[in-house]
py3Dmol code that shows the C-alpha trace and the ligand (Angstrom):
import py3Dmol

protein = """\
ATOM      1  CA  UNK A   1      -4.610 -22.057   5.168  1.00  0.00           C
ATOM      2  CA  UNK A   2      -6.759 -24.329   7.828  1.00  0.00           C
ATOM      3  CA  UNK A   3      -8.549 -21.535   8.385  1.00  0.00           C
ATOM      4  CA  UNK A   4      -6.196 -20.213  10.275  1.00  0.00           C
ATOM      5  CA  UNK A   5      -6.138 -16.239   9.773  1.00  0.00           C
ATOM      6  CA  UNK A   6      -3.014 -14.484   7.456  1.00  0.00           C
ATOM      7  CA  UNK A   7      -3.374 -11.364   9.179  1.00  0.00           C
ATOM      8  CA  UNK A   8      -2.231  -9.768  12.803  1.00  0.00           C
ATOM      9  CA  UNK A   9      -5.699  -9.014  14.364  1.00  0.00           C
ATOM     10  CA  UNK A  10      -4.528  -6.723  17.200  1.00  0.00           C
ATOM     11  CA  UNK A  11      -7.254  -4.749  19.701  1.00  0.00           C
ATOM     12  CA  UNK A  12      -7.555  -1.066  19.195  1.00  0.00           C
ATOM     13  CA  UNK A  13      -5.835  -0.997  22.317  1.00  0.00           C
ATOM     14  CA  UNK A  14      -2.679  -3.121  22.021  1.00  0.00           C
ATOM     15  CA  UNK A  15       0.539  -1.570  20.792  1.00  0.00           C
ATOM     16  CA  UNK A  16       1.116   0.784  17.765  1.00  0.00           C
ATOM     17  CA  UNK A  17       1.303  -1.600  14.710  1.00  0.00           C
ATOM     18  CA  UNK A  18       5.158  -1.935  13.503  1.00  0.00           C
ATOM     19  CA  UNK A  19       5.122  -1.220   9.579  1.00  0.00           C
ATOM     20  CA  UNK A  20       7.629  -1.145   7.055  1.00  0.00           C
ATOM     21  CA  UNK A  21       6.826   1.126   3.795  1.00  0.00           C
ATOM     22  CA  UNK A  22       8.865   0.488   1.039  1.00  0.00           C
ATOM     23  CA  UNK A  23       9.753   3.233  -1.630  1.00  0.00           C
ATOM     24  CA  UNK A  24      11.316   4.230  -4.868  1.00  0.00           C
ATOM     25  CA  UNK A  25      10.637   8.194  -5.244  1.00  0.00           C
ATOM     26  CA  UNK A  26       8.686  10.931  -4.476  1.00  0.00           C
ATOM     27  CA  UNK A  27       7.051   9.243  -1.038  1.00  0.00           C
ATOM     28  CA  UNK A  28       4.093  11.248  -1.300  1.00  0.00           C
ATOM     29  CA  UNK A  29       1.765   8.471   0.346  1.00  0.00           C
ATOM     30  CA  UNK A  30       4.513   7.907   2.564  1.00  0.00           C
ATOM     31  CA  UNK A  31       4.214  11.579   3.640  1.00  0.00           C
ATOM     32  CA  UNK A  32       0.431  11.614   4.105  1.00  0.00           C
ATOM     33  CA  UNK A  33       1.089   8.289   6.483  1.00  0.00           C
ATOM     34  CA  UNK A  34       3.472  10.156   8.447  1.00  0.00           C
ATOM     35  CA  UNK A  35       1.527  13.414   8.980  1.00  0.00           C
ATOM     36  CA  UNK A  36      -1.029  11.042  10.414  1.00  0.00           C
ATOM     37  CA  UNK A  37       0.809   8.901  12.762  1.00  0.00           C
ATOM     38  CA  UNK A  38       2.474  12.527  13.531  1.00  0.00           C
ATOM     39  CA  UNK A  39      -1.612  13.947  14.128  1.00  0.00           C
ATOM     40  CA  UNK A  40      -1.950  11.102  16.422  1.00  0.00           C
ATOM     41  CA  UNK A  41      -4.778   9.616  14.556  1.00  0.00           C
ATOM     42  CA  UNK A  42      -2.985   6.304  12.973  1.00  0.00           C
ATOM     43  CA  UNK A  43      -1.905   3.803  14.977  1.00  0.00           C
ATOM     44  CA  UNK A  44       1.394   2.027  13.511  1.00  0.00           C
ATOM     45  CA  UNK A  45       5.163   3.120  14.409  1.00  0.00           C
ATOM     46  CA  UNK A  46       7.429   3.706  11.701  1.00  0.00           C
ATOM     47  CA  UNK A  47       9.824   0.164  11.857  1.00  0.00           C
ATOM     48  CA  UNK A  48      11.899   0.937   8.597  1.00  0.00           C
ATOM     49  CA  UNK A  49      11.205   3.273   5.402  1.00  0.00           C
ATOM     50  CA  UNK A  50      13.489   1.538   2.521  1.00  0.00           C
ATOM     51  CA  UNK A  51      14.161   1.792  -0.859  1.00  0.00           C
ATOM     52  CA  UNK A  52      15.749   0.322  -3.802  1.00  0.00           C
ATOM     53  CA  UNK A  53      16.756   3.671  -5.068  1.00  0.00           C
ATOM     54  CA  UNK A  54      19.495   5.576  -2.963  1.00  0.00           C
ATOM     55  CA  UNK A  55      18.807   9.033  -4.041  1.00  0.00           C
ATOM     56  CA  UNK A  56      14.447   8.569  -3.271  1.00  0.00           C
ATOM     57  CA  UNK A  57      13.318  11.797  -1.664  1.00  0.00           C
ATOM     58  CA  UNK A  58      11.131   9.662   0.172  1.00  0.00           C
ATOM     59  CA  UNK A  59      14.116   8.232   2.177  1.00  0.00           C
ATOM     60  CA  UNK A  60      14.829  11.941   2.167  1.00  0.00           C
ATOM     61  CA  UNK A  61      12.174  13.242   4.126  1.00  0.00           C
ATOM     62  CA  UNK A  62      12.162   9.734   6.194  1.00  0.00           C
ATOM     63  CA  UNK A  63      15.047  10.684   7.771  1.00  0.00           C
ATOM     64  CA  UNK A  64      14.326  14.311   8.264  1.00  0.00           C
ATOM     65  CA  UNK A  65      11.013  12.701  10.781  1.00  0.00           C
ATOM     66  CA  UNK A  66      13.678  10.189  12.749  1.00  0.00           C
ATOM     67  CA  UNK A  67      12.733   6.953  10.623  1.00  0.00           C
ATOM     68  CA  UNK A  68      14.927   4.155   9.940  1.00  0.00           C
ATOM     69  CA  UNK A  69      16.057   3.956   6.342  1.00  0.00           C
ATOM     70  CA  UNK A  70      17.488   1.427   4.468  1.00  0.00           C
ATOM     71  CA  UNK A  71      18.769   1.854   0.435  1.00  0.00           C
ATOM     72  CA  UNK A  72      19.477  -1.346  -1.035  1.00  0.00           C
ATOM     73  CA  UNK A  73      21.149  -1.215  -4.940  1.00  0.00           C
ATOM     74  CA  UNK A  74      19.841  -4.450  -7.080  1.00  0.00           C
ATOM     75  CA  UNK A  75      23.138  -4.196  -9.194  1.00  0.00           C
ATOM     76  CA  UNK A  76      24.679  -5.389  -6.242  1.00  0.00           C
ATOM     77  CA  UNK A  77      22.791  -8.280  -5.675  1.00  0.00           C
ATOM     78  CA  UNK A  78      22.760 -10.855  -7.844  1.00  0.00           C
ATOM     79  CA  UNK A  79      19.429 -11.905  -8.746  1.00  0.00           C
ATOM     80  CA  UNK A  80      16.349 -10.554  -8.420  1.00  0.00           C
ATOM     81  CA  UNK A  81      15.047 -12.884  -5.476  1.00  0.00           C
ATOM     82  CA  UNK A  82      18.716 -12.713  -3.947  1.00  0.00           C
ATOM     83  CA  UNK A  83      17.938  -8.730  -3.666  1.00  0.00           C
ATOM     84  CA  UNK A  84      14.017  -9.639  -2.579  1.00  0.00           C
ATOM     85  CA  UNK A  85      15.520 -11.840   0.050  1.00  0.00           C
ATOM     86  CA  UNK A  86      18.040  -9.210   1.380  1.00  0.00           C
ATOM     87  CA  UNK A  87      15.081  -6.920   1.290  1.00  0.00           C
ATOM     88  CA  UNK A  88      12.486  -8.717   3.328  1.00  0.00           C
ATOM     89  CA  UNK A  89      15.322 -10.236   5.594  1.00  0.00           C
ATOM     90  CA  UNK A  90      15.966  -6.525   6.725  1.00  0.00           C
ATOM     91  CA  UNK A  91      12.160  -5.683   6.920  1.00  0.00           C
ATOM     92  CA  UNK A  92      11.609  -8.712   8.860  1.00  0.00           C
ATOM     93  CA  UNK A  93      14.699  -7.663  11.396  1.00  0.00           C
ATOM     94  CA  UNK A  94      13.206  -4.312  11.372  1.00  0.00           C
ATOM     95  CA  UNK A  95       9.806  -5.844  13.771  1.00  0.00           C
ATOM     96  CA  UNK A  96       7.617  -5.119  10.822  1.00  0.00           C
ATOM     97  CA  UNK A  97       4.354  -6.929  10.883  1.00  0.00           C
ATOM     98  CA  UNK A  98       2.678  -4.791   7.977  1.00  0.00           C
ATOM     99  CA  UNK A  99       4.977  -3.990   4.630  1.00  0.00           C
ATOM    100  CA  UNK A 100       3.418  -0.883   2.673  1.00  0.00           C
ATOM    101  CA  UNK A 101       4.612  -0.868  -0.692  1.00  0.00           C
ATOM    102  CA  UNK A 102       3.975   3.120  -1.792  1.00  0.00           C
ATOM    103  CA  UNK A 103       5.082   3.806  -4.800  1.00  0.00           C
ATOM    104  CA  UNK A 104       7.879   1.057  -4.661  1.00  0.00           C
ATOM    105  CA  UNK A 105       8.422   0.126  -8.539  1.00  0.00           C
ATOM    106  CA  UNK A 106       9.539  -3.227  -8.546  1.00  0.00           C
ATOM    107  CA  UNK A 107       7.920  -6.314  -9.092  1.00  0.00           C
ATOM    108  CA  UNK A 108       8.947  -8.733  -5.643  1.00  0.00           C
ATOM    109  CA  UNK A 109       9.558 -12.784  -6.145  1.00  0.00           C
ATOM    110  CA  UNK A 110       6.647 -14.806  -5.736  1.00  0.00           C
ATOM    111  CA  UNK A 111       8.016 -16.868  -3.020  1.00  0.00           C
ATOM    112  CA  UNK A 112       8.788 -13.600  -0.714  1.00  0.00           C
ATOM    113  CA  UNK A 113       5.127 -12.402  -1.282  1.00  0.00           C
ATOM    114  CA  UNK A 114       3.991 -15.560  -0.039  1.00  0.00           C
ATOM    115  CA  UNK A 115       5.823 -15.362   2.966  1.00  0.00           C
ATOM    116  CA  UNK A 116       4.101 -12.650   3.890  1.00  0.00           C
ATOM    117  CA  UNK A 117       0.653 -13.071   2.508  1.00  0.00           C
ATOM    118  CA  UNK A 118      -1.500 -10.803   4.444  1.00  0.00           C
ATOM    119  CA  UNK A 119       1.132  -8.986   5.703  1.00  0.00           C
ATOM    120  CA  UNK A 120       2.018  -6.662   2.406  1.00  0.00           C
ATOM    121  CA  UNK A 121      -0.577  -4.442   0.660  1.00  0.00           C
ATOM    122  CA  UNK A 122      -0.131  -1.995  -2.495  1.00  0.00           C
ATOM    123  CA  UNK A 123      -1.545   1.092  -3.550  1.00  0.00           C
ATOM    124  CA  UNK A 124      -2.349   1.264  -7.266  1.00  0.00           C
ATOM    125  CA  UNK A 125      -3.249   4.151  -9.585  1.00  0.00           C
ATOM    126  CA  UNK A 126      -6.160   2.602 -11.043  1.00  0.00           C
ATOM    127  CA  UNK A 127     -10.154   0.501  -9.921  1.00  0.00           C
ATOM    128  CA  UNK A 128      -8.664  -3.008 -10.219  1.00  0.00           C
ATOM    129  CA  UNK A 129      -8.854  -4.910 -11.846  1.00  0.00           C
ATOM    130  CA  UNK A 130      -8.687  -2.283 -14.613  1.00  0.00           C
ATOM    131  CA  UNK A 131      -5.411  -1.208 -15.834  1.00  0.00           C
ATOM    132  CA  UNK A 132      -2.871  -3.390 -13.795  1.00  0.00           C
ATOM    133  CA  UNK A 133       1.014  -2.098 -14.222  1.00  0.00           C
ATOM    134  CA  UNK A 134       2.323   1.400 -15.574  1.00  0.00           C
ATOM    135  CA  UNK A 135       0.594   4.605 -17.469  1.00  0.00           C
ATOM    136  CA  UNK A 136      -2.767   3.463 -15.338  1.00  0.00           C
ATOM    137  CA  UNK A 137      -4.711   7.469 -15.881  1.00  0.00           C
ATOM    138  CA  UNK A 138      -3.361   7.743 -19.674  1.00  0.00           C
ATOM    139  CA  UNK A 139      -5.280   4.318 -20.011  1.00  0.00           C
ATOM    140  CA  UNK A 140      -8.231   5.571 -18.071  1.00  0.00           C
ATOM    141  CA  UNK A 141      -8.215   8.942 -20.498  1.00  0.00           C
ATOM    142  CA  UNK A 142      -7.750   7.204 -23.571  1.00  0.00           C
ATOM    143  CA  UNK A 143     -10.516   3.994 -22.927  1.00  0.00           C
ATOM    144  CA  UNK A 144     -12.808   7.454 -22.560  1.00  0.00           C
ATOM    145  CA  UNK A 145     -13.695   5.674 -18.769  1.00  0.00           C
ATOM    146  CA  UNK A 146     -16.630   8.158 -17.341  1.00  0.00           C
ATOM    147  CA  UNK A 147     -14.415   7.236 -13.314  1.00  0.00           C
ATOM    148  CA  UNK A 148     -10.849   6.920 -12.060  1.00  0.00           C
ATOM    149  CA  UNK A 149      -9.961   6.027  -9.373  1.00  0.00           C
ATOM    150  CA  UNK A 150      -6.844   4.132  -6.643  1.00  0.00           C
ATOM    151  CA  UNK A 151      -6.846   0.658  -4.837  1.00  0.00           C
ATOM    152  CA  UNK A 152      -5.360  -0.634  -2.118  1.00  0.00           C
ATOM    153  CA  UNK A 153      -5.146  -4.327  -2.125  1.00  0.00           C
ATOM    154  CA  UNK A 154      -3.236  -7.205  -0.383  1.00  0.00           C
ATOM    155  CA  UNK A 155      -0.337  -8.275  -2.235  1.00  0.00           C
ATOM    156  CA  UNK A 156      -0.125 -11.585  -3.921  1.00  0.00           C
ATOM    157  CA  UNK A 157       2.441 -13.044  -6.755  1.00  0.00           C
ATOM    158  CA  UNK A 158      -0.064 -11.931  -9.379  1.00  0.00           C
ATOM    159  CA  UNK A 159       1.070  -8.645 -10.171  1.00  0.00           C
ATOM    160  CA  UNK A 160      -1.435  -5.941  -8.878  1.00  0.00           C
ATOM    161  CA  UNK A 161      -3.707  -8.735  -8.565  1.00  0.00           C
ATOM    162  CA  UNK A 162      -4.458  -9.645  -4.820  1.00  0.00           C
ATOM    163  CA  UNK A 163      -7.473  -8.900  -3.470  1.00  0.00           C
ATOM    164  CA  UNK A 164      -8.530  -5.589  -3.099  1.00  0.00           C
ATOM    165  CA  UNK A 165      -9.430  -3.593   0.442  1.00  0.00           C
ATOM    166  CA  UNK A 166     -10.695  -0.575  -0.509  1.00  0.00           C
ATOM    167  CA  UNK A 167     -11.470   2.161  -3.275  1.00  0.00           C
ATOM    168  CA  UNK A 168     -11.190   5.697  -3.870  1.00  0.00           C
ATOM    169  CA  UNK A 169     -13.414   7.081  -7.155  1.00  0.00           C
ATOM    170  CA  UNK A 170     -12.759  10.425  -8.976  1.00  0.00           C
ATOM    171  CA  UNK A 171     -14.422  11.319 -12.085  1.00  0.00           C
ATOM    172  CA  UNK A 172     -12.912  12.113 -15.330  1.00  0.00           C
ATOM    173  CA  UNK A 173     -13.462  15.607 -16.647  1.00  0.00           C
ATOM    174  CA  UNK A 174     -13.526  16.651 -20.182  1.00  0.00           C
ATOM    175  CA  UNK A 175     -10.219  18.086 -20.702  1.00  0.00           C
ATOM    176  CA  UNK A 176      -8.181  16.063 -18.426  1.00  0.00           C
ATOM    177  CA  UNK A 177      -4.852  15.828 -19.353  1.00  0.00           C
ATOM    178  CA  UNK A 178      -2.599  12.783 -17.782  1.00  0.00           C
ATOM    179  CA  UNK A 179      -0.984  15.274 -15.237  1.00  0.00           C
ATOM    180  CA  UNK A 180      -4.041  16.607 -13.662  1.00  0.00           C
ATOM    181  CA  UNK A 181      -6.020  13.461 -13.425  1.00  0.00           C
ATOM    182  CA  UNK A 182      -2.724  11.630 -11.807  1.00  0.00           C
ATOM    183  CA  UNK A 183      -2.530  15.118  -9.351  1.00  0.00           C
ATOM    184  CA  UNK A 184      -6.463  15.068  -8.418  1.00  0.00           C
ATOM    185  CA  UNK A 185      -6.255  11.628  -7.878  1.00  0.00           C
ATOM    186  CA  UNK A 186      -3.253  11.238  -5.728  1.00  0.00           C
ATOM    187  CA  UNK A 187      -4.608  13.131  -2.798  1.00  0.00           C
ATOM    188  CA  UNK A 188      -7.329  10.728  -2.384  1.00  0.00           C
ATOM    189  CA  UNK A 189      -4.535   7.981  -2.455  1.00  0.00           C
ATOM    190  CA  UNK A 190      -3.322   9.920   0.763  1.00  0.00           C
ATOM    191  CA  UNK A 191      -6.599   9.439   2.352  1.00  0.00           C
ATOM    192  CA  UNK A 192      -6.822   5.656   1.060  1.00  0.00           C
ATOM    193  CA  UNK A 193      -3.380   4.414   1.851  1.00  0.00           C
ATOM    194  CA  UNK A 194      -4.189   6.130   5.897  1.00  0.00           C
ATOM    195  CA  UNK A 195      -7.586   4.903   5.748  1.00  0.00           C
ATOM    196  CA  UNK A 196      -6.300   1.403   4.885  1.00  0.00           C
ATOM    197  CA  UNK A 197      -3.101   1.110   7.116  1.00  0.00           C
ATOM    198  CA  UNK A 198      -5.584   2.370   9.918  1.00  0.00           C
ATOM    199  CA  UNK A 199      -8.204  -0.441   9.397  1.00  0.00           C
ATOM    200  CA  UNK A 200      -5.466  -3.133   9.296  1.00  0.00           C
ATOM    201  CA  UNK A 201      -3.953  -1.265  12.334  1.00  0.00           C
ATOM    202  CA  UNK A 202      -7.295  -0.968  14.505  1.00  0.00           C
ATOM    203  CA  UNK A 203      -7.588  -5.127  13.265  1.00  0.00           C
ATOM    204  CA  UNK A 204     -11.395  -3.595  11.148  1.00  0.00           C
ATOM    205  CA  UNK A 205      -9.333  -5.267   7.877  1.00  0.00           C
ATOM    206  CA  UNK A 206      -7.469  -8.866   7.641  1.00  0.00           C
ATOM    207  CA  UNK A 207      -6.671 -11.464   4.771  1.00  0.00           C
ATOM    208  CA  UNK A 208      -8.543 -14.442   5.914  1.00  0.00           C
ATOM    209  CA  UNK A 209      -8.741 -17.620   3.395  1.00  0.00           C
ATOM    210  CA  UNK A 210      -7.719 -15.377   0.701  1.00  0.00           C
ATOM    211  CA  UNK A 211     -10.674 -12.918   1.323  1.00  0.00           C
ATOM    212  CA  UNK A 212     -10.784  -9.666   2.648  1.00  0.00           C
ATOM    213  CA  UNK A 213     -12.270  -9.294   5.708  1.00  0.00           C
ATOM    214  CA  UNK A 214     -14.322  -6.710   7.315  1.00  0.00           C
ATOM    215  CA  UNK A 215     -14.437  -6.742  10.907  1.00  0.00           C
ATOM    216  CA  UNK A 216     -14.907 -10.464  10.813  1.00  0.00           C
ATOM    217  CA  UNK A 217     -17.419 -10.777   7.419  1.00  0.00           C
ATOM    218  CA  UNK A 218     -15.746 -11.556   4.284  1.00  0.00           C
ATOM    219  CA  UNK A 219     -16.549  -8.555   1.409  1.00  0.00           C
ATOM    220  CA  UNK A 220     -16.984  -9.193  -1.991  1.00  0.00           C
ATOM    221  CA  UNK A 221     -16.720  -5.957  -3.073  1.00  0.00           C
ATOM    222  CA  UNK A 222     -13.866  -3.455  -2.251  1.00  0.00           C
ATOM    223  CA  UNK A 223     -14.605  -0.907   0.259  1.00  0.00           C
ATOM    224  CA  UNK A 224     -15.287   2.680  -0.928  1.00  0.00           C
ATOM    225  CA  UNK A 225     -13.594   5.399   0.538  1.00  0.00           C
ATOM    226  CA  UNK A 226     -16.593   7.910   1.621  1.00  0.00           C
ATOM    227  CA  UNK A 227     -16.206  11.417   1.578  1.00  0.00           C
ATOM    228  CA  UNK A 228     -15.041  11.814   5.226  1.00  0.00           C
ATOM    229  CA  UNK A 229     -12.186   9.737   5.298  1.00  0.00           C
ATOM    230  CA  UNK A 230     -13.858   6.430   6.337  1.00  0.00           C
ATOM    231  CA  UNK A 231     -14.003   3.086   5.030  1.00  0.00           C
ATOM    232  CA  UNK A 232     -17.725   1.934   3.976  1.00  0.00           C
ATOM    233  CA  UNK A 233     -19.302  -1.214   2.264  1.00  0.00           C
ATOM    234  CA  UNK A 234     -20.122  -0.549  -1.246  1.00  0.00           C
TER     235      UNK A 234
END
"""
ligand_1 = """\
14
GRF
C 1.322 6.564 -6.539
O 0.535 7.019 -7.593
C 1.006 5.119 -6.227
O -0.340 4.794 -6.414
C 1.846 4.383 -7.222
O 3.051 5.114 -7.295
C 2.793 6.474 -6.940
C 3.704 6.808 -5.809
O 3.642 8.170 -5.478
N 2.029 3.001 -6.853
P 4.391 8.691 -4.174
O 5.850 8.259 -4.305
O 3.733 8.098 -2.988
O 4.257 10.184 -4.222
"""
view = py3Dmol.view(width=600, height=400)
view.addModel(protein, "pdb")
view.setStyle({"model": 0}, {"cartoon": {"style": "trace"}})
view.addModel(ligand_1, "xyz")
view.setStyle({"model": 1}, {"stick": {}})
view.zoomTo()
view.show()
């Protein structure tokens, strides 16, 4: 890269940061960015929710707070990157300058991830680089891990391998079952995914040189996600 950043570094004071969150159900994360643009606390404006699944209730309750929403079907495209291309070209028409994928279950072509390194982060289920891909807590159970926990990470064509932002940690109780462990940890992926899109927003978080960066020092270590909602160095 030259050196030259991958990221939009804006002030705290410049506009609210255009985002595009992509989705393919429930839009939980999706909900817990709304409420906090809605609070007042997050700086972004909503430039398109979309979807590749028509019938998301995350589109659903999109619409019901005045967002943009876009479904797009695969099966009518016809190949993946043709549909990946289709995709981004509407995010990219929408003014987004950050893509959120929450929850958004497909894998996208490496060539449209690279056009907008440092632009697109993920949340994932799991510490990375532990369990990349599906059934992330029944892994965590069943490898008897003492910690579970979500990352948020730039995206890159590796899948769920970019570099990662920042943490969230539960532990793992005796007796958790796949359902509660997924349900305790998915409201601290609502105050990751805010915590994250808010750093990036405020220009605290960039891609720089393929390293996360901390306002201006590259990390080496994901940032933890402290009890009050804050980002800290591990
Ligand atoms: C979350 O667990 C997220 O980490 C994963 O997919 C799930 C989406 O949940 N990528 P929701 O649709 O945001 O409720």
């Amino acid at each position: 890269m030259n050196g030259a950043s991958e990221s939009r570094a804006p002030s705290p004071e410049s506009r609210p940061l255009p985002v595009a969150v992509l989705v393919s159900g429930r839009g939980s994360n999706l909900g817990a960015l709304i409420a906090a643009k809605e609070a007042g606390t997050l700086p972004i404006e909503f430039a398109l929710v979309a979807s590749d699944k028509a019938d998301a209730p995350a589109l659903r309750h999109a619409e019901t707070h005045g967002i943009a929403t876009l479904a797009l079907d695969p099966k009518s495209h016809p190949s993946r990157l043709a549909f990946d291309d289709a995709l981004f070209a509407r995010v990219a028409e929408s003014g987004a300058e950050l893509v959120v994928l929450a929850g958004f279950m497909r894998v996208i072509d490496g060539a449209v991830v690279e056009a907008w390194r440092g632009r697109i982060i993920n949340i994932h289920p799991s510490l990375l680089p532990k369990y990349r891909g599906l059934h992330t807590h029944r892994r965590a159970i069943a490898a008897r891990d003492a910690e579970h926990g979500a990352s948020m990470h730039f995206v890159t064509p590796e899948l769920d391998g970019g570099p990662v932002i920042a943490q969230a940690r539960i532990p793992i109780h005796a007796g958790d079952d796949e359902e509660a462990l997924a349900g305790r940890l998915l409201t601290q992926e609502h105050r990751l995914i805010v915590a994250c899109v808010d750093a990036i927003a405020r220009g605290h978080v960039a891609l720089r040189d393929g390293s996360v960066h901390w306002n201006g020092e590259a990390i080496t270590e994901p940032l933890r996600l402290a009890a009050d909602g804050n980002l800290r160095r591990a």
